[in-house]
N, C-alpha and C positions, 0 to 999 in steps of 0.2 A: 316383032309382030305388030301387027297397026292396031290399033285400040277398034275399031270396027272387025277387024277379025277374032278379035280375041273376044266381044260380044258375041259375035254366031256363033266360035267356037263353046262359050260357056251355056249359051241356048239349047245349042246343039246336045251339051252331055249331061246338060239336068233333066231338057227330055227324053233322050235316050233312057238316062238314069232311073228318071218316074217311069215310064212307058215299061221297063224291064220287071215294076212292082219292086225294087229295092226300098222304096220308103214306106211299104204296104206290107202291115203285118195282119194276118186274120189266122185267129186262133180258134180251134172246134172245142164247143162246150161238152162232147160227145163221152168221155171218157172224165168228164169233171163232178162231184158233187151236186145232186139237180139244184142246191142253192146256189150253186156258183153263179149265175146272171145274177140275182138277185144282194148278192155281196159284191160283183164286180160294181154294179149299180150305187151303191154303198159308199164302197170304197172313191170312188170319182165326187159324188157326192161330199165327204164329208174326208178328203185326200189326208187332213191333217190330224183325224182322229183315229188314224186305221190301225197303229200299232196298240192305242189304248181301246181297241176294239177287239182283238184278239189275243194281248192279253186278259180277256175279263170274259174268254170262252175258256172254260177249269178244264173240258176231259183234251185229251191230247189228242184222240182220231179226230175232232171238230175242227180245232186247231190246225191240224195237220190239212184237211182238207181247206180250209182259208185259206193256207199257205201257200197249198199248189194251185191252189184255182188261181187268186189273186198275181203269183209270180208269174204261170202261166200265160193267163189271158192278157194281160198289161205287158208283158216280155219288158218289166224294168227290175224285176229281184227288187221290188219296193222291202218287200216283207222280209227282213232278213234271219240267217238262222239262231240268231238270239233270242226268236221268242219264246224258246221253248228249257229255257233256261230252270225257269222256274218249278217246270215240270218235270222234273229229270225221267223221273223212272218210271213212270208214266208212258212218258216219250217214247223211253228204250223199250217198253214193252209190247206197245203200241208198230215200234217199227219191225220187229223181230218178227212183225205177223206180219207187216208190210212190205218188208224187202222184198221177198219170194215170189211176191204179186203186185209188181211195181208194173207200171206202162208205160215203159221206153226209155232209154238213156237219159234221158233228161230228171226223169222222175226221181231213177237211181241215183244221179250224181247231187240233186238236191238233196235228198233223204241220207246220204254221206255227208253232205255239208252241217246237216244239224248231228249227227253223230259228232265228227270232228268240232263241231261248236262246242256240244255238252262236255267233251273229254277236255278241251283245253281251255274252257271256260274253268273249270274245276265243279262243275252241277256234276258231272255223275266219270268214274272213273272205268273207262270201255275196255283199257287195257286189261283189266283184271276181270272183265265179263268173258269169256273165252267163249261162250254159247253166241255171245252178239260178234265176236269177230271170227265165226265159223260164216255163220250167216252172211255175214259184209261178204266176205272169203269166198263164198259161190256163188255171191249176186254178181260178183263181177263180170263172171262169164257171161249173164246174159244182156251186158253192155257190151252194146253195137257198135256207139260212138268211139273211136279211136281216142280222142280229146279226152270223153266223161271217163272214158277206162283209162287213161292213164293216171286222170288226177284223181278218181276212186282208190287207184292202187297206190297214190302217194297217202293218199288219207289213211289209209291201213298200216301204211308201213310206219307215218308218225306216229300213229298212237299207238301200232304196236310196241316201237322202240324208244317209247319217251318216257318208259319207265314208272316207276310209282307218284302219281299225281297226289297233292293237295288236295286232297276231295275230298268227301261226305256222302255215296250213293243218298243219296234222297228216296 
């Protein structure tokens, strides 16, 4: 190929590319914490402070709501599911009211990833909570995502089958 085609060509499919909104992400605040603008604001602001910012929120629904907005809005999973480490049971108790009322696959498959964080982190032992992997258990159904439901149900099945963890319920 001639070096002038292979120009138009790569013109050609970075515009197409852009023009399709492949590199355009807009996310709705609609279903978010009404602080969420004002943390995403924050977070952009001060990019390198944002895990010691959410660690130093104590209750775990605040938390949790940081969590999803900021992961949400930014589509980079900055915030990941280790923050919640220190809060174990808190967390669990906090999600146990949350699964059930979760919005949308996405939400579900995050809200598993901090369960699966806290169980193999060794902060709180899920397998031996049978209340919280009833709950996991019938969230799944109302995962749409093909993708989020299958790694939801790999998350259940580790921690179902990983047996007695090193833990300390906190």
């Amino acid at each position: 190929m001639k070096k002038s085609n292979a120009i138009i060509l790569l013109v050609f499919v970075t515009f197409a590319t852009i023009s399709s909104g492949c590199f355009l992400y807009s996310a709705s605040y609609k279903n978010l914490d009404p602080r969420c603008k004002g943390w995403v604001k924050q977070y952009y602001a001060e990019y390198d402070r944002s895990k010691e910012f959410i660690l130093s929120i104590p209750d775990a629904e605040t938390r949790y709501s940081y969590y999803i907005c900021i992961n949400r809005i930014t589509a980079t999973f900055a915030i990941g599911d280790d923050v919640f480490n220190d809060i174990p049971t808190p967390t669990i108790k906090m999600l146990k009211e949350k699964l059930p009322t979760c919005k949308g696959s996405w939400e579900y498959w995050k809200s598993f990833g901090i369960i699966y964080e806290l169980h193999f982190s060794g902060s709180y032992n899920v397998s031996k909570d049978e209340e919280m992997i009833s709950i996991m258990k019938n969230s799944v159904s109302r995962i749409t995502s093909e993708i989020f439901k299958e790694d939801a149900e790999k998350m259940i099945r580790y921690i179902t089958s990983s047996g007695t963890q090193k833990t300390v319920n906190k």
